[in-house]
C-alpha positions in Angstrom: 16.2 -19.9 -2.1 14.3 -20.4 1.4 11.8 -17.3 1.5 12.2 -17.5 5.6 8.1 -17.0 7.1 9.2 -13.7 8.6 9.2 -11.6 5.3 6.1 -13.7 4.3 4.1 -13.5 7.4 4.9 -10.1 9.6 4.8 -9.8 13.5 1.7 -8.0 14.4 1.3 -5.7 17.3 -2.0 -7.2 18.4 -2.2 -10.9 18.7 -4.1 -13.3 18.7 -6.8 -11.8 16.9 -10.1 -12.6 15.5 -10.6 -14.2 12.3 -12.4 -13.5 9.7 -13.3 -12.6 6.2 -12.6 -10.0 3.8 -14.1 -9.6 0.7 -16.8 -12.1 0.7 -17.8 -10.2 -2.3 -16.7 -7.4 -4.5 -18.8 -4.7 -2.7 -17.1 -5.7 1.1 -14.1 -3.9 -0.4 -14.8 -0.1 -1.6 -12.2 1.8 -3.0 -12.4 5.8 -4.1 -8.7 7.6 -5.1 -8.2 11.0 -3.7 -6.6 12.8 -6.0 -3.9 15.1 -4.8 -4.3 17.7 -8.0 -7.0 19.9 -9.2 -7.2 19.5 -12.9 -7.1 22.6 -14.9 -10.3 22.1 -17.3 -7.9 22.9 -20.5 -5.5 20.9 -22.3 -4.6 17.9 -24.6 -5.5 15.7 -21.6 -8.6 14.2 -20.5 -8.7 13.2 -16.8 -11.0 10.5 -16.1 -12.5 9.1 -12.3 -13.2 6.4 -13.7 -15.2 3.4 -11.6 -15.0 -0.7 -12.3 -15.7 -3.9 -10.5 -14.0 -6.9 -12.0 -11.0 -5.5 -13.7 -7.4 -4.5 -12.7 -6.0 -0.8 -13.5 -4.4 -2.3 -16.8 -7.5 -3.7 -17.8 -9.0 -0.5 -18.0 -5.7 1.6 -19.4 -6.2 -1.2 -21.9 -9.8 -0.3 -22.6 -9.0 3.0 -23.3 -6.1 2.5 -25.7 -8.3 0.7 -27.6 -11.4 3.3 -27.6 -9.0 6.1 -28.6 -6.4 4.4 -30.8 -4.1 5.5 -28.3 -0.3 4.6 -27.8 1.0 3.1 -24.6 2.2 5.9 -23.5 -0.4 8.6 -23.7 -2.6 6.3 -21.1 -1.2 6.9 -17.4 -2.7 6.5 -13.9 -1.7 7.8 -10.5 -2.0 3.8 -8.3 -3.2 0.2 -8.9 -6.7 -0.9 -7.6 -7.6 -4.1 -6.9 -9.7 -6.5 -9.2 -11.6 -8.0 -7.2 -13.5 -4.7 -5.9 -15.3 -1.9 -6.3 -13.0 1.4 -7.2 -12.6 4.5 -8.2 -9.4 6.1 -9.5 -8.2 8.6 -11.7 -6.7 8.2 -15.3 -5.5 10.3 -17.9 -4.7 10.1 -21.9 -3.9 12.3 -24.4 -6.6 13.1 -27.0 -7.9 15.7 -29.5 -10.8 17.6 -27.8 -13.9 16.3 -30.4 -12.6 12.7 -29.2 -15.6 10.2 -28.9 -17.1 9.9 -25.3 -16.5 6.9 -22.8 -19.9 5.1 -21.3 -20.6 6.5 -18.2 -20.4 4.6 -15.0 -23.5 2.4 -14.1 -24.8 2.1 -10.5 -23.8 3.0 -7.2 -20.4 1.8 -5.5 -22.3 -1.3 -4.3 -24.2 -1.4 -7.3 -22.0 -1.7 -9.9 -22.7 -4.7 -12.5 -19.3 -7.6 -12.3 -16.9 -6.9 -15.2 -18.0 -3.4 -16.0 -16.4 0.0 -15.9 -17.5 3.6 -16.5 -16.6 7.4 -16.2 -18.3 9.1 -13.0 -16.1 12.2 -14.0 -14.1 13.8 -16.2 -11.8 17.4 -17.1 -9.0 18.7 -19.0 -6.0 19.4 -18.3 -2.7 20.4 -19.4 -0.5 17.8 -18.0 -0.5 14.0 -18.2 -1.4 12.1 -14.5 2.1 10.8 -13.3 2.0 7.4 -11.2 1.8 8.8 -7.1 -0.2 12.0 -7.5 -3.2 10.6 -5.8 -2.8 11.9 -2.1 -4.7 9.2 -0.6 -7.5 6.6 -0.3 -10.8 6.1 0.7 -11.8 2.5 2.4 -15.1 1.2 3.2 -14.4 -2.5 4.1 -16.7 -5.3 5.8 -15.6 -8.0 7.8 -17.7 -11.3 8.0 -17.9 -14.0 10.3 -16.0 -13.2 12.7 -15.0 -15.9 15.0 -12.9 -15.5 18.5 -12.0 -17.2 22.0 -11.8 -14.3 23.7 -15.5 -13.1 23.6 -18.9 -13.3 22.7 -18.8 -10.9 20.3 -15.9 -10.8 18.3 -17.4 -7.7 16.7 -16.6 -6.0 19.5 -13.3 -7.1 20.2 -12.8 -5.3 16.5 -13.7 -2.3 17.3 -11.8 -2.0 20.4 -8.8 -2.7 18.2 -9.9 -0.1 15.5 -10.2 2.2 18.8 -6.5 1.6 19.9 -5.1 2.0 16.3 -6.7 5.2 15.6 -4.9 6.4 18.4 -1.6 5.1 18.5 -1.3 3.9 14.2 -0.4 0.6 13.1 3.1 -1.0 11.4 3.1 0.1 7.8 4.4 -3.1 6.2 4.0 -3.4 2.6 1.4 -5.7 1.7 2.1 -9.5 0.7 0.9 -9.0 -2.6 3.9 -7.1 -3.1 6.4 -10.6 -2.5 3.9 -12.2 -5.2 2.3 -15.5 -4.6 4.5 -18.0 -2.1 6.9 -15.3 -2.2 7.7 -15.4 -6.5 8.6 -12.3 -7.2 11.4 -12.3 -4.0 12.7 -15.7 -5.7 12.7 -14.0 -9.0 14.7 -11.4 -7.5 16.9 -13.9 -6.5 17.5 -15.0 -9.4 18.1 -11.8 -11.4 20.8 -10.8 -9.2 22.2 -13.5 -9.3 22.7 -13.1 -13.1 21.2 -9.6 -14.0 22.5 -9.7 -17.1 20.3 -11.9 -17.8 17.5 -10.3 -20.0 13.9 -9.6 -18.0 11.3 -7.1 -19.3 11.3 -3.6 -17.9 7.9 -4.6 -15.5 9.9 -7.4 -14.4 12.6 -6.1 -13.3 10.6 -3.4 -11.0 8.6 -6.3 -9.5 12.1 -7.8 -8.3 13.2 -4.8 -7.0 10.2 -3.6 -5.3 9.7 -7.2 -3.9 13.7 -6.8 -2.7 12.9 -3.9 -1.2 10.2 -4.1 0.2 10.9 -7.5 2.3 14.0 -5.7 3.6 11.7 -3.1 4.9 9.2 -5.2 6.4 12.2 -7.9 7.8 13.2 -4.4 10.0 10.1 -3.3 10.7 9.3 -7.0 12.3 12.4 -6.6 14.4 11.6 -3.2 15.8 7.8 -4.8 16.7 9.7 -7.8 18.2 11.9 -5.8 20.7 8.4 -3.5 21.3 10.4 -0.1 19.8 9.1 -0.1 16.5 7.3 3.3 17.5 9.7 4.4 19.5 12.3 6.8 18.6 16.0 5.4 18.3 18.8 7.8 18.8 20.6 8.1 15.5 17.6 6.8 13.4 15.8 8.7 10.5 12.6 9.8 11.8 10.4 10.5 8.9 7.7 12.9 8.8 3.6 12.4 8.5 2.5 12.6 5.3 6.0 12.9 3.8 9.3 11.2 2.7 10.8 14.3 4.8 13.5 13.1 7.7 15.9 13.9 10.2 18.2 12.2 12.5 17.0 11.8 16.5 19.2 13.3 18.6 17.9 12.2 21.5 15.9 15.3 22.2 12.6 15.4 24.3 10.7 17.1 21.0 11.2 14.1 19.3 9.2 11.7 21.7 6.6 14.5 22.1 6.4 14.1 18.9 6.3 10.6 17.9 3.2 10.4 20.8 1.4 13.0 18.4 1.7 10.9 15.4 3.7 13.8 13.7 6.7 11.6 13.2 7.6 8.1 12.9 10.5 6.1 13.2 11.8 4.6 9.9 13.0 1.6 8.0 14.9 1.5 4.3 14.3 1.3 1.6 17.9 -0.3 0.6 20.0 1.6 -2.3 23.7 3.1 -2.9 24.9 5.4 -0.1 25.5 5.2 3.4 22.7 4.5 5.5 20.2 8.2 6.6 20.8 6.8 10.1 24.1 7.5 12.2 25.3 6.0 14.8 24.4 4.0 17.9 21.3 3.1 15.3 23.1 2.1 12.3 24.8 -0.5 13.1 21.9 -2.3 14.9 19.6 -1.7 12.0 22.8 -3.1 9.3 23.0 -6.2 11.6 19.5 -7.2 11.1 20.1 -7.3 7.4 23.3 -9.2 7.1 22.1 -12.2 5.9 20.4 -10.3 3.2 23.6 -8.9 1.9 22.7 -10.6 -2.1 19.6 -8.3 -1.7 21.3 -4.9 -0.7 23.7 -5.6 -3.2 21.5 -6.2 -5.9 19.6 -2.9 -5.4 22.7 -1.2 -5.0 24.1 -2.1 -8.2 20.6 -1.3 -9.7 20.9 2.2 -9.0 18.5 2.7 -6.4 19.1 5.0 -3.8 19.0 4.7 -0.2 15.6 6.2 1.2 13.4 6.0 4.3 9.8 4.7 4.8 8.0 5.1 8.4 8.0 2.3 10.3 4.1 3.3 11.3 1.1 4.6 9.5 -1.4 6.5 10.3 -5.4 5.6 9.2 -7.8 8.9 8.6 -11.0 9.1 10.1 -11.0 5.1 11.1 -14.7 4.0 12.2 -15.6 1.1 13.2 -19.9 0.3 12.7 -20.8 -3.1 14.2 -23.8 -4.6 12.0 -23.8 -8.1 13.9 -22.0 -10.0 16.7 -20.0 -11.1 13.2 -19.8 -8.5 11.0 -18.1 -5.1 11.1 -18.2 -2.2 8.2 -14.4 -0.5 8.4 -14.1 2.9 7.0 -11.0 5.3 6.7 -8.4 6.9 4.8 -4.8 6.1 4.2 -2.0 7.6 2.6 -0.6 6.9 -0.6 1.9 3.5 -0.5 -0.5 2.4 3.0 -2.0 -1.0 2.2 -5.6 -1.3 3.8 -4.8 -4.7 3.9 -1.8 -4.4 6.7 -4.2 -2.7 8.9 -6.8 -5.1 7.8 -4.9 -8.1 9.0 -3.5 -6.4 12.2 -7.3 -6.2 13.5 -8.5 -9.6 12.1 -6.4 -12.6 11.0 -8.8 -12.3 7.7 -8.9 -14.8 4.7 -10.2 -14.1 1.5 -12.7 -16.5 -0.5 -10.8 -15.7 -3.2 -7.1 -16.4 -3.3 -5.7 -14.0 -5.8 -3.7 -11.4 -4.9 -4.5 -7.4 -5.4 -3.3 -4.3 -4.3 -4.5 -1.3 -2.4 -2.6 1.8 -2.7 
């Protein structure tokens, strides 16, 4: 299967930009999860902040299994944190109340020795953490070397960029790291639907259908940027509400631009399942259209069970800052909702490249 480039590499709003690197080292990428709950101090489980540099989130559900003899299943976290970073985020397990205690964390966010993890917190509570309870995260990211024709100080070029996008939001494509590298986990979706009886692990299977999804998404969300309407409302299109998987259909109203200027909706893309499309009609039909060719892929999620849902087509980044250290180098810091990937709005202010390859998630 030819993975086409647009599903690999999105349009972006602001071209050309500056390039740059992210994550020159593990503390250029900070990462603390907000959690959405307030945990109850009694209960079977302990929840655990829990911060590490040099591990994945399995790594550390691992760790814990192992310290408490624990089964699979009574370990749980909210979202996946990248590796190579500095994080925070929230995990709980199941365990009697005289359980043996966890080594606390060890330095600062950009102190933290490579390959070690700790607890900076932890409570009880009566229920276990269910994956998507976090409400958002917290971003402190520095760019380096930053390099541009247009000016003298690319630095500054940045942060007129971070001005714009604080103001107006910026497309919410799901991150590449979602397609796997070169695109694997959409040709492994390829190939399951193609023979889906064909027997994949349980893990597997999600990664092809969130990688199917998701590059349907993103293939829509390109279109809309390429004929400049991607945050502007569509008659007969869901538009989805900030902060929420809440729609409604534009019916052309006034309110509804008013609205979209204000950030408090967004126009929307889907996420492909059974049903008929959210969006009626003169929308629908555009929006089908654009994912013709991708009929194996609709299909496939269809007969997986998935549902049709909607996903704004824009996101919205918290408190962005922009502090210029050097003509080079900026220090990023905001928030972003659950499912936002820093690295979308990362790349749509600085074509960035990583010293290291591998890939890693954000949300």
């Amino acid at each position: 299967m030819n993975i086409p480039a647009l599903l690999l590499a999105p349009t972006f709003i602001t071209d050309p930009r500056p390039t740059g690197l992210i994550k020159a080292a593990d503390h250029d990428f900070l990462v603390e999860e907000i959690l959405g709950i307030e945990p109850d101090n009694e209960g079977e489980h302990l929840m655990l902040r829990i911060r590490k540099r040099q591990l994945n989130t399995e790594d550390v559900a691992n760790e814990l299994r192992r310290h408490f003899k624990s089964a699979d299943m009574d370990v749980s976290y909210s979202g996946l944190k990248d590796k190579n970073a500095v994080t925070e985020q929230w995990f709980s397990i199941r365990t009697p109340n005289d359980a043996a205690p966890l080594p606390l964390a060890v330095g600062s966010l950009t102190e933290m020795p490579e390959g070690s993890w700790g607890v900076v917190e932890s409570h009880r509570h009566t229920r276990k953490l269910r994956r998507g309870a976090h409400q958002r995260n917290r971003f402190r990211v520095r760019l380096s070397e930053l390099q541009s024709v247009d000016t003298d100080s690319p630095a500054e070029q940045v942060a007129a960029r971070v001005h714009t996008l604080s103001k107006e939001g910026f497309p919410n494509y799901f991150g590449l790291q979602r397609f796997g590298r070169g695109g694997a986990n959409l040709q492994k979706a390829q190939q399951h639907f193609q023979n889906p009886r064909r027997k994949i692990t349980r893990t597997q299977k999600g990664f092809c259908l969130s990688a199917a999804r998701s590059a349907l998404f993103n293939l829509v969300c390109a279109q809309r940027i390429e004929e400049r309407t991607y945050n502007t409302p569509q008659t007969g299109e869901a538009m989805v509400m900030q902060g929420s998987k809440s729609y409604f259909v534009n019916d052309g109203s006034v309110d509804v631009i008013t609205r979209c200027e204000a950030l408090d909706i967004h126009p929307s893309g889907p996420l492909w399942g059974r049903g008929q499309s959210l969006c009626e009609e003169p929308y629908a039909t555009r929006e089908t259209a654009w994912l013709a060719e991708w009929n194996n892929f609709m299909q496939g999620l269809e007969q997986a069970g998935l549902k049709q849902e909607r996903r704004a087509l824009r996101a919205v980044a918290h408190e962005l800052r922009c502090e210029i250290e050097d003509d080079n180098t900026v220090l990023l810091s905001f928030e972003l909702d659950k499912s936002v990937y820093a690295t979308t709005l990362v790349q749509e202010l600085v074509d960035a490249t990583q010293p290291k390859q591998e890939a890693f998630n954000d949300g």
